[in-house]
C-alpha positions, 0 to 999 in steps of 0.5 A, a space after each residue: 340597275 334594279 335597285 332597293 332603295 333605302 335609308 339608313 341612320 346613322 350618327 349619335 343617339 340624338 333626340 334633338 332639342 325639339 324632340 326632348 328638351 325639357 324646360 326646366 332644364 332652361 331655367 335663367 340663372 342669377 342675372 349677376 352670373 361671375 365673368 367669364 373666363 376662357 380655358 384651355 382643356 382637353 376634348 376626347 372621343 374615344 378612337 375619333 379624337 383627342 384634340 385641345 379646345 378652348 371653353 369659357 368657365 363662368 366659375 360654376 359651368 362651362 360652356 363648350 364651343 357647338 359647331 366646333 364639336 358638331 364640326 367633329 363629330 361630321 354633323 352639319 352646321 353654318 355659323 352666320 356673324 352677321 345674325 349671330 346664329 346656328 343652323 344647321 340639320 342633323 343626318 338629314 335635311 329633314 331634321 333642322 335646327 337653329 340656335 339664335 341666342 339674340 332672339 332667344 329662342 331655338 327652332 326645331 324642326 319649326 317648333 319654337 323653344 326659349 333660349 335664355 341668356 343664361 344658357 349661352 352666349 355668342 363669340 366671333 365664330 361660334 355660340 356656347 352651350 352649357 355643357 350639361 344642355 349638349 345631353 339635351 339638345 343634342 343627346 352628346 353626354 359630355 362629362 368634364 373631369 376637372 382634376 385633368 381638365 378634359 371633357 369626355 363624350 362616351 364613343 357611340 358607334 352611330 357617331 358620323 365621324 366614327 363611321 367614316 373613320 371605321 369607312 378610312 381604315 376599311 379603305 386603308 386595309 383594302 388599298 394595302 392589300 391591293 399594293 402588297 399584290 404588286 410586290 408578287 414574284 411568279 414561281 413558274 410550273 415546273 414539269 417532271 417526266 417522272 416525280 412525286 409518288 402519293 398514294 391514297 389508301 383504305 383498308 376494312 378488316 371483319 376480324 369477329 363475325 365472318 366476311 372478307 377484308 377488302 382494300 381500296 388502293 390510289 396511286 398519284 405521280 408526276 410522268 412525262 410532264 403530266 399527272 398519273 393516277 392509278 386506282 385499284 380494289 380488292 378482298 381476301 375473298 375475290 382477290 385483286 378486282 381487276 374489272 374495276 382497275 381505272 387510270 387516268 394521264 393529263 397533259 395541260 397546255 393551260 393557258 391556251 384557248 384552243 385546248 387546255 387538256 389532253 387525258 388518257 385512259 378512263 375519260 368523261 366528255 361532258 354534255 347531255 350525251 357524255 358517258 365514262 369511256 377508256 380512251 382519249 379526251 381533249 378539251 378546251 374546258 378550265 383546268 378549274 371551275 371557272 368562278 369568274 363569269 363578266 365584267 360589269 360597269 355600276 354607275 349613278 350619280 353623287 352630290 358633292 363632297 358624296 363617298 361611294 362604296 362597292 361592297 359584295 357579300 358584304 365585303 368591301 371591294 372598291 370605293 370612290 368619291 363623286 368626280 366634277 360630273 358627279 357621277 361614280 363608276 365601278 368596275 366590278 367582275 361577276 362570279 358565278 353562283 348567288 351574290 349580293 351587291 351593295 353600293 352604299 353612299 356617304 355624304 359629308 354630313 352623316 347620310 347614307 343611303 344604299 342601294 342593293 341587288 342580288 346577283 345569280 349567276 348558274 354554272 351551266 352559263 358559258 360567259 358570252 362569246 366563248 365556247 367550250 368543248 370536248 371530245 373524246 374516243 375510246 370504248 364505252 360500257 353497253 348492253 352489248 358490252 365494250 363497244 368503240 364510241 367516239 363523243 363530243 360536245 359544244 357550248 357556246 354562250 350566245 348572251 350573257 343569259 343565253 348558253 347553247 350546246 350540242 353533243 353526239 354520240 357515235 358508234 365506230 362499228 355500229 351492231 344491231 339496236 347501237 344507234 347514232 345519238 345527237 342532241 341540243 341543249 340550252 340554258 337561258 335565265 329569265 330573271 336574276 332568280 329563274 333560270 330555265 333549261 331543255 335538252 332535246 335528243 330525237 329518238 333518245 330523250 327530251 327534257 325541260 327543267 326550272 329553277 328558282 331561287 331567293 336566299 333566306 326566302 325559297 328555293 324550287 325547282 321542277 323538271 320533266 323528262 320523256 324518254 323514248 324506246 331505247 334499249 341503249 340508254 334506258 335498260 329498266 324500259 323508263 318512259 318518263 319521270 317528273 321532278 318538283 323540290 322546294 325548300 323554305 324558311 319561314 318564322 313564327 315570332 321567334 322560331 325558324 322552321 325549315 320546310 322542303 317538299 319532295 314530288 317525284 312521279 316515274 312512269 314505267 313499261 309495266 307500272 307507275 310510282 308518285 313519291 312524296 317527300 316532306 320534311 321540317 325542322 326546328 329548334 327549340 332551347 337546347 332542343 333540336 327536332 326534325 320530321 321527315 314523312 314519306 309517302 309512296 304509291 305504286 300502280 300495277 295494272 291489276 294492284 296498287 301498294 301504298 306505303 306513308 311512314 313517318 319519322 321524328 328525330 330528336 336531339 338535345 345539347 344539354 350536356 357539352 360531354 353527351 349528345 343524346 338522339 332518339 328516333 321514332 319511325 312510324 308506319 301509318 299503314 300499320 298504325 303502328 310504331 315500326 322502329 326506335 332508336 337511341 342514341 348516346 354520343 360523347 366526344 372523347 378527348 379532341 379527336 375522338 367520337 364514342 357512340 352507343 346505339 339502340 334499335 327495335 326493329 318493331 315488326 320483327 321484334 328484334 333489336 340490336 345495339 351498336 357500339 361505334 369509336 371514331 378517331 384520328 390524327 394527323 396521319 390516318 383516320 380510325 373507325 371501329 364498330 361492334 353490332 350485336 343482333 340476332 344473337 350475333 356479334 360482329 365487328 368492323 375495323 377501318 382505316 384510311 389516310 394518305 402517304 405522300 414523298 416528299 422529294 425536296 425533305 427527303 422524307 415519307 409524310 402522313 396524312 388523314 385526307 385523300 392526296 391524290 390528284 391534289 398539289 402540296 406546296 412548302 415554303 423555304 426562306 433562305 439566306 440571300 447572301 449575294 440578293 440574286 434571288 436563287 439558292 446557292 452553294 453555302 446559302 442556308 435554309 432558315 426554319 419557322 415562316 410562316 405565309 398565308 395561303 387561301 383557305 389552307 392553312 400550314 403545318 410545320 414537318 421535318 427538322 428544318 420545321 418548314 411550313 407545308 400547305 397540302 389539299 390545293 388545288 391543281 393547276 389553279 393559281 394561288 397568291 401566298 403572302 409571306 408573313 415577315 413578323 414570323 422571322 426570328 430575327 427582326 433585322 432580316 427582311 423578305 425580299 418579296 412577300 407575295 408569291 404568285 404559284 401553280 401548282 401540279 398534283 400529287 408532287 410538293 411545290 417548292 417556294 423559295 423565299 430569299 431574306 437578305 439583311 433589312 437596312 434602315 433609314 431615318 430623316 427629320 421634316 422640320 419648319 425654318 423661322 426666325 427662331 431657328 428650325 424645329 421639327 413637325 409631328 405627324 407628318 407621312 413620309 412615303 418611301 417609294 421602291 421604284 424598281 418594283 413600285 411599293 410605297 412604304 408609309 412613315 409618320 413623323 414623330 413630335 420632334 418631326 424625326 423618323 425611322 424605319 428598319 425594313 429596306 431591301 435592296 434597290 433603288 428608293 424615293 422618299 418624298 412627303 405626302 401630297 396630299 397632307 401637304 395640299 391640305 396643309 398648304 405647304 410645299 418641300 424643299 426639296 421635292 423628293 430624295 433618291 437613295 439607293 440600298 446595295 445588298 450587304 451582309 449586314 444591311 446599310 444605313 440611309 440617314 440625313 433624309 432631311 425634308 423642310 416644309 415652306 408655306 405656299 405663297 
């Protein structure tokens, strides 16, 4: 991999002795110093740890044990009896030091400093420190209440020990989230011959100032197992438009790799030649856009006691630690679009090193090996009218950065100047951020094309297309046009600018134009600016007209009430202003937008003011404007939404968003009295859970108050996790939490969610000694549901009892954590329980579950 290499510290703000110590700080102290007395006090860091620590007290100062408290905070350190020395390096090996009290002296980073005998003194095991030269040495300041006995170290995020445990719960979060995803039940896709009914609707009324009142109406349902969709338009001046009356009925075989679609009516065959057609279509192409592109394997090498961690767009997907070869491997899948990939490694002492790379992935990249097609027959608009075409096209990923395609158009009952078209395509990306691509139709087109792209850095892109004489695709007799955009940021201290550029050269029979387009924009304070000039040239063969306009825009966040906006447009051929504008926008209640406009038309000295009130609700959405010009008023009324049935509620549901050609689906707990799964007669609905489902989020309707979740997408799977704490009743349990769901459009998708009674289970781990037996805290206690392999975690309380309501029925195993009882050296007796949890109406009890932990040999 090509990888950015780079170090990060981590840890304390520590100036290590060398660096920072002060000498007067090291001053001896009266040779006749009182005896030392050892105390027992205790030691805490804030979200790390709260622990007992035994320091000596000379009746004035205390001194605290150093490598026990560098122990906690994962800082490297080795205590040597046989010398009676420290030593040890601080993040990085670089940064060594060595305490050696016999010699009286510390070494720092090979600087030599005194250290006095009034300043410490050695033990068994470790050396003592004065507790207000940890602030000095090592930057640590530790404060010491004596009214509580215990010494303080504020938290600082950099603290080693603090980071890996920030790294645990990040791990623990993930590894929980992975194990709630084995508890899925599957709800499978249902078909109806004839269900559903959706309708999304537009309605636009001139009530003041002449004009017709036109309506857009889409219907949406369920038929013969497919979806149906019917959309129409129309005014009061032209009445019902029956030319553009389109329909549209699918089939899916998903998942299938031969064919995932079947579509009838108005279809579109995608490829270099595809066109809209009434007819047929079939396909093997993603019900949904495909997001996930390969599977890659990211390796490298670890040193011992080394933790690895996968992370994408900062998100942390993986993690391990080196293995006996030393080596971490990751399995990592690869979605399409721009990604970055981070590996960040941890070693035992504080040190952290990343290694990242950005991934590129463009959509027009067919994964490697598979091939994707279209074809499609029916009749197709053309200069000659409806004519009966037959289209189809292939692409076929040839590398992982190589796709090839190919695409024909053929006309069934060929007239004069209808010819047959065929091309090629590719699409190749050169490096991660260049990807280049060509298409080649003879007597059609041939093009070519470029993109590059950096995030946060610069974005381009260039492409050329030649068009041949051909009066079947290019009606306005078009011979070539010319493409190059970029866009990028840049910064001026402490000011972003945002810069694009625009150039665009078309060349016609009769003429040819350049356009150019530049734009900039900034903010300043509460001020935000933007400027966008336009230049364009058009060449005749005995004329040319140039046209350079600017335009500054001008908006200011002064008030949270009233955003005003003034506008400036400026002709350079004139040398003169050609139009302001004024803007008042104010947000009325929550839904609510007022906007009070202002525009002089400079050249034809005429002005209008423009009074404009957008609201909406749940059910529909509102807009109404007023336009006063030329002595004239007029006015402008509309209103669009959706109107869904809701077969399973029985009721007509309201919504501002389009619905039609998307899937709605509702969550229905109920009470599972036999656990067989299944709604039965006399099994009630329970009202309020609440699930979360991605990206959606959920509205209570209906007198049952069920959970509805609408805008999904089609035929796309989704994972809704069930939030059990939403339950009135603490004592019932969800017998599944996660539910994997497909969705059909236009129709509600029911969820439903058994709940039975939750048994509990309580138990003790305890210790046996001569004085009888006596229960451990703190100790995890895994309750394993083998029939569907979820592990529930208990931890112990101080007297080693613990308990836990939430058991569904099945069959159970409850075992101690290996891996505490490995660290612990320790074994059980016995090994593991088995229990079982029948179903009942009131939920049962499992106690007794009783472990005794036996010291290993």
């Amino acid at each position: 991999m090509d990888m950015r290499r780079s170090n990060t510290l981590l840890g304390a703000k520590a100036v290590l002795l060398g660096a920072v110590v002060s000498l007067s700080l090291l001053v001896a102290q009266p040779s006749g110093a009182a005896e030392l007395e050892q105390v027992a006090i205790s030691f805490e860091i804030p979200k790390v740890v709260t622990r007992d620590m035994l320091v000596q007290y000379d009746g004035t100062s205390m001194y605290l044990p150093v490598a026990e408290i560098l122990r906690l905070l994962d800082i490297n350190c080795s205590f040597d009896p046989k010398s009676q020395t420290l030593s040890g390096f601080f993040i990085h090996r670089d940064s060594t030091y060595r305490l050696d009290p016999t010699g009286g002296r510390a070494v720092i980073k090979s600087r030599d400093y005194p250290l006095l005998a009034s300043d410490c003194f050695v033990s068994d095991n470790d050396i003592y420190l004065r507790l207000d030269l940890f602030q000095t040495a090592f930057g640590l300041p530790l404060q010491f209440d004596f009214s509580l006995l215990r010494v303080l170290l504020p938290l600082n995020e950099g603290f080693p020990s603090f980071q890996k445990l920030k790294r645990q719960q990040a791990r623990a979060k993930l590894q929980k989230a992975e194990e709630r995803l084995y508890n899925v039940r599957e709800v499978p896709l249902k078909r109806d011959y004839f269900s559903g009914g959706v309708a999304d609707w537009l309605v636009s009324a001139n009530p003041v100032g002449g004009g017709g009142h036109y309506f857009d109406l889409t219907l949406g349902s369920m038929l013969l197992g497919g979806d149906f969709s019917l959309a129409g338009t129309g005014s009061t001046v032209t009445g019902f438009d029956a030319d553009r009356l389109s329909y549209r009925w699918r089939y899916t075989f998903n998942p299938n790799p031969l064919a995932t679609e079947v579509e009838l009516g108005n279809v579109f065959p995608v490829g270099m030649l595809g066109r809209t057609m009434k007819g047929l279509l079939l396909t093997n192409r993603p019900l949904v856009q495909r997001t996930h592109f390969q599977t890659v394997h990211i390796t490298g090498k670890l040193d011992p006691g080394w933790e690895a961690e996968m992370y994408i767009d900062n998100k942390l997907v993986d993690f391990t630690t080196s293995d006996q070869t030393g080596e971490y491997d990751f399995t990592v899948g690869l979605s399409y679009g721009s990604s970055v990939m981070t590996v960040k490694l941890f070693g035992p002492n504080g040190e952290v090193r990343s290694e990242e790379r950005e991934i590129r992935i463009p959509y027009n990249l067919v994964p490697k090996g598979t091939t994707e097609y279209s074809f499609g027959a029916g009749t197709v608009l053309t200069p000659y009218g409806e004519r009966p075409h037959v289209q189809s096209s292939a692409h076929y990923g040839i590398t992982t950065r190589l796709t090839f395609g190919l695409g024909a158009d053929v006309p069934a009952a060929p007239r004069e100047s209808e010819r047959f078209l065929y091309g090629t395509e590719a699409t190749y990306q050169v490096f991660g951020s260049m990807t280049v691509n060509g298409a080649f139709s003879p007597n059609n087109q041939t093009s070519i094309g470029m993109n590059y792209s950096l995030p946060s850095f610069a974005t381009a892109s260039a492409s050329f297309t030649r068009f041949n004489d051909n009066p079947y695709n290019v009606n306005v007799k078009q011979q070539s046009s010319a493409i190059f955009s970029i866009s990028a940021p840049f910064k001026v201290k402490d000011r972003y600018f945002g810069t694009r550029l625009y150039v665009a050269r078309d060349v016609y029979e009769t003429f040819k134009s350049v356009s150019i387009n530049c734009g900039l924009n900034s903010s300043f304070w509460l001020v935000h600016s933007s400027y966008i000039g336009k230049f364009k040239i058009s060449s005749y063969s005995d004329r040319s007209v140039r046209t350079l306009v600017s335009q500054m825009l001008l908006s200011a966040d002064f008030f949270r009430w009233l955003k005003p906006q003034v506008r400036i447009d400026y002709d350079h051929g004139q040398n003169a202003v050609s139009k302001l504008g004024v803007y008042l926008n104010k947000r009325l209640f929550r839904t609510g937008q007022l906007t009070l406009s202002y525009e002089r038309n400079v050249p034809s000295r005429s002005s209008s003011v423009m009074v404009t009130f957008n609201v909406f609700n749940q059910a529909a959405y509102f807009s109404t404007r007023m336009l006063y010009s030329d002595r004239r008023v007029s006015m402008n009324q509309m209103q669009r939404g959706s109107i869904r049935y809701d077969r399973i509620g029985g009721a007509v549901r309201f919504d501002r968003r389009n619905s039609v050609g998307y899937g709605t689906a509702v969550v229905r707990p109920f009470l599972d009295a036999n656990n067989d799964g299944i709604v039965g007669e006399g099994e009630s609905y329970l009202p309020g859970i609440r699930a979360r489902v991605s990206g959606v989020g959920g509205r209570m309707s209906g007198p049952d108050k069920l959970y509805y979740y609408d805008g999904l997408r089609p035929y796309d799977g989704y994972i809704v996790q069930v939030d059990p704490a939403s339950l009135d009743d603490p004592t019932l349990r969800p017998v599944y939490e996660n539910f994997k769901v497909e969705l059909t459009p236009n129709v509600v998708t029911t969820i439903d969610v058994p709940i039975v009674p939750a048994s509990d289970i309580s138990g003790i781990v305890f210790r046996q000694s001569p004085e009888g037996k006596f229960g451990l805290g703190g100790i995890k206690v895994k309750i394993l549901n083998i029939s569907r392999d979820i592990v529930t975690e208990l931890t112990t309380f101080n007297n080693g009892e613990f308990y836990y309501l939430g058991l569904v029925p099945g069959n159970y195993r409850a075992y101690i954590d290996p891996d505490q009882l490995s660290q612990f050296g320790y074994t059980t007796l016995p090994e593991s329980i088995q229990f079982e949890v029948k179903p009942s109406i009131t939920g049962t009890t499992v106690d007794k579950i009783e472990f005794s932990l036996i010291p290993k040999p």
